[in-house]
C-alpha positions as CSV (number, residue, x, y, z in Angstrom):
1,X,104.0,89.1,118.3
2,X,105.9,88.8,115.4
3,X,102.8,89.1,113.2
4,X,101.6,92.9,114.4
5,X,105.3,93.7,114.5
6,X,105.2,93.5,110.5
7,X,101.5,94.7,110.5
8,X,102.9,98.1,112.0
9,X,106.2,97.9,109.9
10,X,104.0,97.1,106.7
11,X,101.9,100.7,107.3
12,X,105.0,102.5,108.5
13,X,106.6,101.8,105.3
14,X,102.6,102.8,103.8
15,X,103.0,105.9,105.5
16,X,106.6,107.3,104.4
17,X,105.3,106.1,101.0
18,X,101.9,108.1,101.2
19,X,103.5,111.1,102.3
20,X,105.5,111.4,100.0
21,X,102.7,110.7,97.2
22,X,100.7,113.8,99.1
23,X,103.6,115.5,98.2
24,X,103.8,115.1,94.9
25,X,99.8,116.1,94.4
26,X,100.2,118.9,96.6
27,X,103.2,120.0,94.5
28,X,101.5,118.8,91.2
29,X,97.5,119.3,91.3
30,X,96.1,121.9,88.9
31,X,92.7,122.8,87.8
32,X,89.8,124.0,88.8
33,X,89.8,122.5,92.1
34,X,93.8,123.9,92.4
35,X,93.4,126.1,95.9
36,X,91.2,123.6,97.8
37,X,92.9,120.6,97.1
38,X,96.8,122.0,97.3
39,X,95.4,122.9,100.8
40,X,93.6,119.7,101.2
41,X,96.6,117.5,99.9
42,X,99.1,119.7,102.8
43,X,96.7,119.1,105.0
44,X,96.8,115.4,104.8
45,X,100.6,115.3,104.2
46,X,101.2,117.0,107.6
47,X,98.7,114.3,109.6
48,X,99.9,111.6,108.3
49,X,103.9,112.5,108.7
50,X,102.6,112.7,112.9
51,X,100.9,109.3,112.4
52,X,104.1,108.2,110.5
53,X,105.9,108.7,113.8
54,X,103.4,107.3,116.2
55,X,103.4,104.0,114.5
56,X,107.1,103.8,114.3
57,X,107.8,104.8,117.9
58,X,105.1,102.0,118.9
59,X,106.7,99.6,117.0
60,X,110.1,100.6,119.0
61,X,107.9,100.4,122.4
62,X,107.0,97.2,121.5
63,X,110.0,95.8,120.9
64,X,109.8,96.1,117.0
65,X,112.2,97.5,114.3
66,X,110.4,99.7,111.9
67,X,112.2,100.3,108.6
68,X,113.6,103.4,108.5
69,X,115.3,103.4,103.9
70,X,113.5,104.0,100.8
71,X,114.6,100.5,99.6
72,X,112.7,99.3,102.7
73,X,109.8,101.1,102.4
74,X,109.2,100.7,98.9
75,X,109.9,96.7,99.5
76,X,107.0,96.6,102.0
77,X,104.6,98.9,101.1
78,X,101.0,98.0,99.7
79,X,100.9,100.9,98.5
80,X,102.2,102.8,94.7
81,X,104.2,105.6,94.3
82,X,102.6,108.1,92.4
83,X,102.6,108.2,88.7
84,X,103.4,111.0,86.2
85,X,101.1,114.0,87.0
86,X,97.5,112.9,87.1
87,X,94.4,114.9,86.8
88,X,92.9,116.5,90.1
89,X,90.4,114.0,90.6
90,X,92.4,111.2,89.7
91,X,94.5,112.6,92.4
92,X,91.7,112.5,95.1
93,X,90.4,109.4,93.6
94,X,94.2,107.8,94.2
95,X,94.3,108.8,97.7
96,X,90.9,107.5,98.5
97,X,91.9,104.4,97.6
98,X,94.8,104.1,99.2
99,X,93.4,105.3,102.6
100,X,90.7,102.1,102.1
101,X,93.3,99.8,101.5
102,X,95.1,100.9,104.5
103,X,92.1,100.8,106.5
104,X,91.6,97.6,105.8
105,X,95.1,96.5,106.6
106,X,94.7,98.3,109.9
107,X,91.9,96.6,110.8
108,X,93.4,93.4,110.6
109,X,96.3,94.8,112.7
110,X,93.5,96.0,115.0
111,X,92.4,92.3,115.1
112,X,96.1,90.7,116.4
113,X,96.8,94.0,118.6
114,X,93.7,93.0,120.2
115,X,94.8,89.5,120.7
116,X,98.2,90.1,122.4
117,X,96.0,92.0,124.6
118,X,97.8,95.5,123.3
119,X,95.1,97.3,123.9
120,X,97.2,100.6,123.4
121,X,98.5,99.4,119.7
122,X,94.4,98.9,119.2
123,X,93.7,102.5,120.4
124,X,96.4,103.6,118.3
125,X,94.8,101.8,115.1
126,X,91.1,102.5,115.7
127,X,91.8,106.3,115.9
128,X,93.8,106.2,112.5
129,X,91.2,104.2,111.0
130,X,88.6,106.5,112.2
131,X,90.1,109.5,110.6
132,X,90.8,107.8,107.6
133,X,87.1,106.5,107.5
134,X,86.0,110.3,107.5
135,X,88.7,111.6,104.9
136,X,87.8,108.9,102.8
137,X,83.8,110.1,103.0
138,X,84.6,113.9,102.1
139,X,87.1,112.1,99.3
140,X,84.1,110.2,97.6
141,X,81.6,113.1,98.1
142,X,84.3,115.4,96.9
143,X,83.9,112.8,93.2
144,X,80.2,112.8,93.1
């Protein structure tokens, strides 16, 4: 158990730190592309601040600890924090990427959850993963 407890702390910690980088490119994104993607950026900020929760609440059903500083959250994440002001599509390039790699990471956690037989961790993964999946597809069409 102990290895999907840090699986979930590991994107809890991913989460607080992408939020926070959607911040900043909401705040910061100029450009052509300005209006769409200051919506777009909100947009993701506010869904993944409610997935943010849901994975540290089931980490507390669970019997986890989810990390709940900075310090810890920047000590765990995959993740980087943002960097200066970047161009617009640096900006969507940057969140793609960080969407696959957590993805990926989720789908390992999908893997354990599934063999503790917490079938409700799983369900909790596979529907982040599926939304991420399709952000990530309007985020690489939004490049070409």
């Amino acid at each position: 158990m102990e290895k999907l407890y840090q699986a979930l702390d590991k994107q809890v910690a991913n989460l607080s730190v992408f939020f926070t980088k959607l911040h900043h490119y909401h705040w910061y994104v100029t450009g052509p592309n300005f209006f769409a993607l200051h919506v777009k950026f909100e947009e993701l900020y506010d869904e993944v601040n409610e997935l943010y929760d849901a994975f540290g609440e089931r980490l507390l059903t669970i019997g986890g600890k989810p990390a709940s500083t900075m310090k810890a959250y920047l000590e765990k994440t995959s993740l980087k924090e943002a960097s200066g002001i970047d161009g617009a599509l640096d900006m969507v390039r940057d969140v793609m990427n960080d969407m696959k790699l957590m993805v990926k990471e989720m789908k390992a956690a999908t893997v354990l959850s599934q063999e503790l037989e917490d079938e409700q961790t799983a369900d909790l993964l596979i529907g982040t993963i599926a939304g991420f999946e399709k952000t990530i597809w309007m985020l690489d069409f939004t490049l070409r």
